[in-house]
TORKOL-4160 file (C-alpha; in steps of 0.2 Angstrom, whole numbers, padded with zeros to 4 digits, m for minus):
42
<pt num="1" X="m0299" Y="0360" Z="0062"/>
<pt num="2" X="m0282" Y="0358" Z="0053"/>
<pt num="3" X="m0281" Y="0354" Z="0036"/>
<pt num="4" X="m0273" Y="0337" Z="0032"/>
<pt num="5" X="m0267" Y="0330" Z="0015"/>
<pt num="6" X="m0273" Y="0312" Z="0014"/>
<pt num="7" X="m0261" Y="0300" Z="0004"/>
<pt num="8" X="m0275" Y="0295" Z="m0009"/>
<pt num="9" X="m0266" Y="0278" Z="m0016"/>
<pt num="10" X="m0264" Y="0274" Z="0002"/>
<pt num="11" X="m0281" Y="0276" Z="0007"/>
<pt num="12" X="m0287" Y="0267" Z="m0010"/>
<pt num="13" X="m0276" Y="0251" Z="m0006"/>
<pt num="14" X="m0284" Y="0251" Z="0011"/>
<pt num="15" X="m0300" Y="0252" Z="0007"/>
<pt num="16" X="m0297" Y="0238" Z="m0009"/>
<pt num="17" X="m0290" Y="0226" Z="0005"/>
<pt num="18" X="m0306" Y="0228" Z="0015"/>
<pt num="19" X="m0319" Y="0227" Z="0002"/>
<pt num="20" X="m0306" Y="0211" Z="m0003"/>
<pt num="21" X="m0309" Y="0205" Z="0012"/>
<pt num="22" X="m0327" Y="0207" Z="0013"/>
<pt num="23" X="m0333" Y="0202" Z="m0003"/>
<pt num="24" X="m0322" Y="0186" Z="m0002"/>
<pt num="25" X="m0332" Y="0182" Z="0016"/>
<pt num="26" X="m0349" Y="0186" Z="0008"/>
<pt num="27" X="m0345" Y="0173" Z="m0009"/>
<pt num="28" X="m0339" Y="0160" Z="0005"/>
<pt num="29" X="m0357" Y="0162" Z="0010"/>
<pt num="30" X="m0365" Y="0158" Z="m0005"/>
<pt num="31" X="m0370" Y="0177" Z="m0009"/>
<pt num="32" X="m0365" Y="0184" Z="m0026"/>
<pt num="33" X="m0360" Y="0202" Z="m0021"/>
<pt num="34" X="m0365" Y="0217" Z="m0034"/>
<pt num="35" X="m0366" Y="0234" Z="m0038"/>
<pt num="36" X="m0381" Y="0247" Z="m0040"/>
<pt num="37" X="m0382" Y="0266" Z="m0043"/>
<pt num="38" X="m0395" Y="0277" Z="m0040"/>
<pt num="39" X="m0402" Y="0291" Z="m0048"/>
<pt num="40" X="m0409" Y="0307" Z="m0038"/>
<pt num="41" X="m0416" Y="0320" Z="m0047"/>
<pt num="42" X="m0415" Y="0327" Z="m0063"/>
């Protein structure tokens, strides 16, 4: 495998459009999206 150099703000606006996309579908739906974090261990 050959190493790559991934173009983080690229990547980052990609992802934002599709998280965009998604959340905009799920409040079309009635659903109020949020966010949660888990803590493993100590």
């Amino acid at each position: 495998m050959t190493a790559r150099i991934i173009d983080g703000k690229a990547l980052s606006k990609q992802l934002r459009e599709g998280f965009k996309t998604r959340v905009s579908q799920l409040v079309s739906q009635g659903v109020q999206p949020g966010l949660a974090v888990i803590l493993v261990g100590d």
